[in-house]
N, C-alpha and C positions, 0 to 999 in steps of 0.2 A: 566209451560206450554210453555212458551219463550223456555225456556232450548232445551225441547222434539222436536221445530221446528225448533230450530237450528243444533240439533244434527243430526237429520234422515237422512237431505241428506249426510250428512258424512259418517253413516254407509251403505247407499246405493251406494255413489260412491267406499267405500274400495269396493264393491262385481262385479264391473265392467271390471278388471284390466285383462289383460292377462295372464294366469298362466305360470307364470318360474320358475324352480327348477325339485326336481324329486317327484311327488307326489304317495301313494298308493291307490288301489283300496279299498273301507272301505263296500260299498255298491252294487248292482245292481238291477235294477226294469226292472221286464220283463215278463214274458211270468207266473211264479210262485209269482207274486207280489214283494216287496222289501223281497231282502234277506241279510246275509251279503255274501262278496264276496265270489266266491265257490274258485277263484284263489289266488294264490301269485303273483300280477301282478303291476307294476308299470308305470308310464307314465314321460319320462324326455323331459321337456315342453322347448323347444331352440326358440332362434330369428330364428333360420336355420332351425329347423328339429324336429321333434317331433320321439322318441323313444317307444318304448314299451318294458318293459322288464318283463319276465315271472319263474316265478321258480316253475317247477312240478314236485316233489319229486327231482328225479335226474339231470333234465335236467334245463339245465340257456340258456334260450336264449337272443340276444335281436335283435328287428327288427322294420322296418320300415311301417309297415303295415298303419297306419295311411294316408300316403300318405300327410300331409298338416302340416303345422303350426295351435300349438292352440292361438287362436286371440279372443277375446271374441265375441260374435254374437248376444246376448240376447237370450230367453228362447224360442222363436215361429218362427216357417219360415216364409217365404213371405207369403208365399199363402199355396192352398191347396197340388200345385205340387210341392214345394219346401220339397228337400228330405234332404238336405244338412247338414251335420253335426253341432248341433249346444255347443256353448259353454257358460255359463253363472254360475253365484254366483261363480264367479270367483277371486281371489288375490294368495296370496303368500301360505294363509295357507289351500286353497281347491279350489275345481272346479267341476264341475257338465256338462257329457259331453253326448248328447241324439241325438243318432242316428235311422235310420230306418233301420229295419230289415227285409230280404226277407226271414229268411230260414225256411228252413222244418224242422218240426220233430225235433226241439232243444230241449233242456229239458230246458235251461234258457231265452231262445231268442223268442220271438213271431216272426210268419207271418205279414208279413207287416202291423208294427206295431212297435209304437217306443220304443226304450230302455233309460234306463238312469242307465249312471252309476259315481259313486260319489267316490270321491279322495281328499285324507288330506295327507298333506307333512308330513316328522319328523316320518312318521311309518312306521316301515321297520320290516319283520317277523325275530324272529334271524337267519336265515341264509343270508336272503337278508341283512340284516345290513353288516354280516360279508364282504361280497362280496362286496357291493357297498364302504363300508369302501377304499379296495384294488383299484377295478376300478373307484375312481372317486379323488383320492389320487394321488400326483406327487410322483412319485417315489422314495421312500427312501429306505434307511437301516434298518431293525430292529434289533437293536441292543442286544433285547437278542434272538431270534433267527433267524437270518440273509437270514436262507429260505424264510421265509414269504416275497410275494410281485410278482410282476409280470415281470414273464421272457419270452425273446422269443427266440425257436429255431431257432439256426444259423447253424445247422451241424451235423454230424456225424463220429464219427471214431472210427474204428476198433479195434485200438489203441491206448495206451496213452505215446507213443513213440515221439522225437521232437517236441513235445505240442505247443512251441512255433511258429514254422512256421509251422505246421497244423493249429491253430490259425488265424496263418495273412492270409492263405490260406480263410478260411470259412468268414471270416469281409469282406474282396474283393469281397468273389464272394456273399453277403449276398443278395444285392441288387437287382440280378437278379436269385435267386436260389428258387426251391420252398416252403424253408420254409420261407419266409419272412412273411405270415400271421400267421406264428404260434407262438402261445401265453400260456405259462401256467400260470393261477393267484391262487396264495398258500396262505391261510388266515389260522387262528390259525387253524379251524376246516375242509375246504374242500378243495380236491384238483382240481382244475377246466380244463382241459386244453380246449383253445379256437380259432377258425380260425377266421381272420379277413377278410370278404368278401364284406363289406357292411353290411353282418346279421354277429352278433357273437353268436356261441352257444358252447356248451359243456356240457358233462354228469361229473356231480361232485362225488366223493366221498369222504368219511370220511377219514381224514387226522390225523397221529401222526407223533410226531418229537423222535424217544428213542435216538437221539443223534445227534450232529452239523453235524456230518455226514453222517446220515441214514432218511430216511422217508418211514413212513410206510402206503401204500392205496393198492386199488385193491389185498387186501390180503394177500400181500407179503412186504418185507421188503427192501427198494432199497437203495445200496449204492451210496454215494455222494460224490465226487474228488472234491475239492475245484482247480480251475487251477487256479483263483486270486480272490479279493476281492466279482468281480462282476463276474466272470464265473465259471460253474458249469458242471462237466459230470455225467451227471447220468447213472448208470448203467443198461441197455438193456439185459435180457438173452432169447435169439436167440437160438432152438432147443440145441445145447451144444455148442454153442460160449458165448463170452459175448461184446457186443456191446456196444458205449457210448454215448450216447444223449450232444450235445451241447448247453450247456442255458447261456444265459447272461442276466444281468439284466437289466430291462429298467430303464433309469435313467434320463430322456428327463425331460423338462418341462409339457408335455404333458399326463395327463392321460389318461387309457385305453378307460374309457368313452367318452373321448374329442377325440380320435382319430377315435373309433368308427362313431358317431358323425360326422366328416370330410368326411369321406368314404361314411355314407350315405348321404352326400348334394351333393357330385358328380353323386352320378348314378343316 
C-alpha cells in the first residue's frame, strides 16, 4: 500500500510535461464518437512553433495552422467561456489535444462542441516514416544510392556546355533568384518536390532508381548528369528541346524540418 502512494504521483506528474518531438494522430472524438484517425496527420510539438503535417494520398503538406506553442494546460477551461485550446496527458510518448469546434456539416467535427484528438510519438504510416526519415535527417550521402536525400533548385540551363562557369553563375545569383525555396526530397519510394514559404507542400509520387543515372516518376524515365559529387542536372523535355533542372544537394547542418520550422517562427 506504501508502494501504490508513493508511486501515483509519479505516474501523474510523467502525464503533465509538454509534448516535444513529432507525435501521430492515433485517435479523434467528435461529432461520430472515438474513431481511429481518418488522416495521416502528424503534430511536430517545438519550444518555438508547433507544425502540422498531413499526408493525403498524394499530397505532403506541412503547416502552421495551430497558431500556438503546445504547453500543457490540463483537461478543463477556466470557465464556461473559455474556448481555448487545451492540452493534457501529456510527455514524450503522447498527448491529448481538445479543441472547440464551430463548424457546420462536418462529418467528423461537432458544432460547437469539443473535439479531442489523441497522439503517440514512434508511429509513422510507411510513407510518413519514409519522408520524415529524409526531412528531419542532416543531410548526408547515401551511399548506395546517392539520389536519395534532399536537393534544392539553383537553376536552369539550356545547356550543358561550360558547366562550370554556368555553375558559378547560378550559386551567385542563388540568393536572390526565384528558385531559392525550392526543394526536391527523394526517399527510396517517393518523389516529393517541395516550396519553402513558411507552409511546405508537395504532390509525391512513386519513385524508382533503374540506374545511378536515371529516375523514374511521373511516368516517364528521367535522365541524370552527375556535374559533381553533390550537383545534378536533371533532364526537362520541353515540347522538342530538352532542358536541364539544376539540383544541388543540401548538405548544411540543418534539416529540412528544422528549416521549415525557422520560416515559420518568423512570419
Amino acid at each position: 500500500m506504501a508502494a501504490a502512494i508513493v508511486t501515483l504521483p509519479m505516474v501523474m506528474n510523467a502525464q503533465i510535461e509538454n509534448p516535444r518531438g513529432i507525435y501521430k494522430m492515433i485517435t479523434l472524438t467528435g461529432r461520430m464518437g472515438e474513431v481511429n484517425s481518418p488522416w495521416d496527420m502528424y503534430k511536430v510539438c517545438t519550444d518555438s512553433v508547433t507544425l502540422t503535417v498531413r499526408i493525403n494520398k498524394d499530397k505532403f503538406t506541412i503547416g502552421k495552422n495551430d497558431k500556438s506553442v503546445f504547453n500543457y494546460t490540463g483537461p478543463e477551461p477556466k470557465d464556461e467561456n473559455d474556448k481555448s485550446t487545451l492540452i493534457y496527458d501529456s510527455n514524450a510518448d503522447h498527448f491529448s489535444e481538445k479543441w472547440w469546434s464551430d463548424f457546420d456539416n462536418h462529418l467528423y467535427f461537432p458544432k460547437d462542441d469539443w473535439c479531442i484528438e489523441k497522439y503517440e510519438s514512434n508511429k509513422y504510416s510507411d510513407v510518413g516514416r519514409s519522408v520524415f526519415d529524409i526531412i528531419t535527417a542532416t543531410p548526408t550521402v547515401n551511399q548506395k544510392n546517392p539520389i536519395i536525400g534532399t536537393w534544392r533548385v539553383i537553376g536552369w540551363m539550356d545547356e550543358l556546355k561550360d558547366v562550370k562557369n554556368q555553375l558559378k553563375a547560378l550559386q551567385e545569383a542563388y540568393e536572390d533568384s526565384k528558385y531559392r525555396k525550392q526543394h526536391f526530397v527523394i526517399t527510396p519510394t517517393k518523389f516529393v518536390p517541395v516550396y519553402l514559404s513558411g507552409i511546405c507542400e508537395g504532390y509525391m509520387q512513386d519513385v524508382r532508381f533503374p540506374s545511378k543515372n536515371t529516375i523514374f516518376y511521373n511516368g516517364k524515365t528521367v535522365v541524370i548528369k552527375w556535374l559533381s559529387k553533390d550537383i545534378i542536372a536533371m533532364e526537362v523535355k520541353i515540347d522538342y528541346r530538352t532542358d536541364w533542372q539544376i539540383l544541388e544537394r543540401e548538405t548544411g547542418a540543418e534539416s529540412l524540418l528544422s528549416r521549415v520550422a525557422s520560416l515559420s517562427i518568423k512570419r
